[in-house]
N, C-alpha and C positions, 0 to 999 in steps of 0.2 A: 736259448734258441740258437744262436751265434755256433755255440759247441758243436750243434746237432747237424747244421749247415756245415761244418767243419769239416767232419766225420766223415760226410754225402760227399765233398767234394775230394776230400784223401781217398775214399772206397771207390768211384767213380774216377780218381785218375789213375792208380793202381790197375782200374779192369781195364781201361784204355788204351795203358801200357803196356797190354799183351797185345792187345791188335796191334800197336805200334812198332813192338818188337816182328810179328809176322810181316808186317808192314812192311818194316826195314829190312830183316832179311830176305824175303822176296823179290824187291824190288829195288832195293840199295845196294844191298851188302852181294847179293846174284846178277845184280844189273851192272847201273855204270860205277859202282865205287869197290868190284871186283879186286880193283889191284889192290887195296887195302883188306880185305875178308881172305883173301886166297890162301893167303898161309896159316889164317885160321883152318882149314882141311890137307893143305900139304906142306907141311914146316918145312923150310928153305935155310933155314939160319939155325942157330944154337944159343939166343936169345931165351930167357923167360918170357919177354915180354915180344908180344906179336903187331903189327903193323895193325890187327883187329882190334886190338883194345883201343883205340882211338875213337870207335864207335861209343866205349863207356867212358870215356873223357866228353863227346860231345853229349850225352846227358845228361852227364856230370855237368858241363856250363850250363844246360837247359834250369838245371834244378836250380841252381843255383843265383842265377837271374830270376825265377820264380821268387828263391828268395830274399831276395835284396829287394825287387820290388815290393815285397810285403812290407820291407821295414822302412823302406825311405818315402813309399809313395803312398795313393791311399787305395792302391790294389790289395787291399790285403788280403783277399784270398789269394795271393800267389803265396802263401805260408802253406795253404793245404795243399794245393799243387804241387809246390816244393815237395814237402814229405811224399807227396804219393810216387813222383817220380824216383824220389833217394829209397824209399822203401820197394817200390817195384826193381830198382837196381841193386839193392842187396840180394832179393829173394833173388834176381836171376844170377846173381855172381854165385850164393850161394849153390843153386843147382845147378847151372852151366859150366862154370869155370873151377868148382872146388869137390862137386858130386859129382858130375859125368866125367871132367874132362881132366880131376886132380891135378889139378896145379898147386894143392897143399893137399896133404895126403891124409885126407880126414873121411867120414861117412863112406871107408871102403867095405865095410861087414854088412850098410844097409842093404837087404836082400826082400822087403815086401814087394807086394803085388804093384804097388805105386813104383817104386823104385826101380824095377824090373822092365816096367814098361814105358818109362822114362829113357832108359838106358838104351831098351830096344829100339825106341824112335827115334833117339839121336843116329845110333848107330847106321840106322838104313839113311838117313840122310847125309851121315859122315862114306857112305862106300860109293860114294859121287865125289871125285875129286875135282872136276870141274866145274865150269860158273852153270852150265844147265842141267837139267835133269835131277836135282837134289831136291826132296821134297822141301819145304818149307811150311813150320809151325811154330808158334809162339814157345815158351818153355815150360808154363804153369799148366797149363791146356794142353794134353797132349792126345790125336787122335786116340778114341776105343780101342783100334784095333788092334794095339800094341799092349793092350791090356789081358796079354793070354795068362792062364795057370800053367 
């Protein structure tokens, strides 16, 4: 039973972590914590690494206070927690930062229907260079309408 509670609370914090991710860009990363997110849409420096990734460092300690409380204290569901937030931060590094935005130059041939419209959603959000007017959506979740043939 334990297992199955497990599962619920990793699958349940993974979906959560999309709202959180819309959450955050909408209202964080387009709000007041701008100066950090900005040159994730207009690269300023010759850096790999951007002023943005500071956002997957602060989930990075989330997660991971998740997981330390599981092991020291008697919260131990912050072990499914854990994972679901490390697991929702892989999935979006992998199609954010390595599919859309190739920062390692890998899944460039993927050309399906999913992929396509992924790419397109980013992209109308990306042709806003400034803190307003960009739409904002999660990464997993991406509006229909970007889902043309």
């Amino acid at each position: 039973m334990k297992v199955f509670v497990w599962i619920l609370i990793f699958l349940a914090t993974f979906s959560v972590m999309e709202f959180m991710a819309w959450f955050t860009h909408k209202y964080v990363m387009h709000g007041f914590l701008w100066s950090l997110h900005r040159d994730h849409h207009k690269k300023d420096h010759d850096s790999w690494f951007e002023r943005n990734d500071a956002f997957f460092i602060f989930y990075a300690i989330v997660s991971m206070i998740c997981f330390y409380s599981g092991a020291e204290t008697a919260f131990w569901y912050g072990w499914p927690l854990g994972f679901g937030i490390l697991a929702y931060g892989i999935a979006y590094f992998l199609v954010h930062d390595i599919f859309i935005h190739q920062r390692f130059k890998l899944f460039r041939n993927a050309n399906n229907w999913y992929a396509r419209g992924v790419r397109r959603a980013h992209k109308m959000h990306h042709k806003h260079l400034e803190k307003k007017e960009g739409e904002c959506f999660g990464m997993l979740v991406v509006p229909f309408k970007y889902f043309k043939k």
